[in-house]
C-alpha positions as CSV (number, residue, x, y, z in Angstrom):
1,X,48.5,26.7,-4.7
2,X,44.7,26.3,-5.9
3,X,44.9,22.7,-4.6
4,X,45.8,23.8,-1.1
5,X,43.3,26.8,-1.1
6,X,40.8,23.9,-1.7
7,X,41.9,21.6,0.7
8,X,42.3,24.3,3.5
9,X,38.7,25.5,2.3
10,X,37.0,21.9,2.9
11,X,39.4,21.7,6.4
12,X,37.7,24.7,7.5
13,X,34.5,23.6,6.4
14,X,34.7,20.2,8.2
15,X,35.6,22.0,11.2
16,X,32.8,24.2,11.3
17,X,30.2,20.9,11.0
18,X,31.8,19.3,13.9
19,X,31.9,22.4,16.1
20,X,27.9,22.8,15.2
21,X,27.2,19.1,16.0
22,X,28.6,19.3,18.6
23,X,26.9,22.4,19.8
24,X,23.6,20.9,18.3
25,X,23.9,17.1,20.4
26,X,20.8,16.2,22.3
27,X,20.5,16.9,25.8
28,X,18.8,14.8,28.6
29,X,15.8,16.8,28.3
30,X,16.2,16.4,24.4
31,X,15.7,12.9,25.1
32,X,13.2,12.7,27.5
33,X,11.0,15.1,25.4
34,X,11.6,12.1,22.2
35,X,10.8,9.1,24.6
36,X,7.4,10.9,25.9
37,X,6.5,12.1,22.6
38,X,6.8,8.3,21.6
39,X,5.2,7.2,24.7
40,X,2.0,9.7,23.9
41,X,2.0,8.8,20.2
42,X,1.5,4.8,21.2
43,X,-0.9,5.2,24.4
44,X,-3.0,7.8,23.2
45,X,-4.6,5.9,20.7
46,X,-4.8,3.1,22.7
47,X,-7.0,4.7,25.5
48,X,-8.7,6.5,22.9
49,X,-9.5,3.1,21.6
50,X,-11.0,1.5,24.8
51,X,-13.2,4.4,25.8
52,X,-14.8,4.6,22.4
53,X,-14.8,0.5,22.8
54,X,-16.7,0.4,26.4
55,X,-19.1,3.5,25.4
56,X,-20.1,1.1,21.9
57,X,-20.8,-1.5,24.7
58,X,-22.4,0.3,26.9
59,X,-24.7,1.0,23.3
60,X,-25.1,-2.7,23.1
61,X,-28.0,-4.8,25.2
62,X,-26.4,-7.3,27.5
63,X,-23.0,-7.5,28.6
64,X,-20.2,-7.4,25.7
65,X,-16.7,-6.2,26.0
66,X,-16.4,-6.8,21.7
67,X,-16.1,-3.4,21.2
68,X,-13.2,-2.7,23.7
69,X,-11.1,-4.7,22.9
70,X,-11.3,-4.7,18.8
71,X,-10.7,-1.1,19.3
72,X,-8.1,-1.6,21.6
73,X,-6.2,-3.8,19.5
74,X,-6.9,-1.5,16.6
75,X,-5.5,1.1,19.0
76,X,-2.0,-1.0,19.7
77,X,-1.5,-1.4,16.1
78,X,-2.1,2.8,15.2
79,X,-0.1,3.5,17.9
80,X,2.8,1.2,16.5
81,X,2.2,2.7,13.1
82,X,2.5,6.0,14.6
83,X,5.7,5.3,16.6
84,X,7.0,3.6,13.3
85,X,6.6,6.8,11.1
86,X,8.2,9.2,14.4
87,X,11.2,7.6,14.4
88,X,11.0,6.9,10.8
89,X,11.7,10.8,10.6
């Protein structure tokens, strides 16, 4: 008898998981909310990047665009860093 009380307990607690995941599975808006989250996490630095760049230049005597794009390189890579550690998670 124990042996069946335990195998109807872990029955009924299987079928509670599955009837929560299924209740809990991601939605389209679920998913559109992930992809623009990612989307922000890699662009944002990357604009961030370029303005701070062309402002540095702007700074400097002549006409450079060294500044812009090291920081919008450095921007790319952050923002892959970032989208690495989102989905990491």
């Amino acid at each position: 008898m124990n042996q069946q009380q335990q195998l109807r307990k872990q029955v009924e607690q299987q079928a509670r998981r599955m009837k929560k995941a299924e209740q809990d599975r991601p939605t389209l808006i679920g998913h559109t909310i992930y992809i623009g989250t990612l989307g922000l996490l890699f662009v944002l630095p990357v604009i961030g990047g370029a303005y701070l760049g062309r402002w540095l230049d702007d700074m400097a005597a002549g006409y450079s665009v060294r500044w812009t794009i090291s920081l919008i390189l450095l921007g790319v890579f952050i923002g892959m860093i970032n989208v690495y550690y989102f989905i990491k998670e």
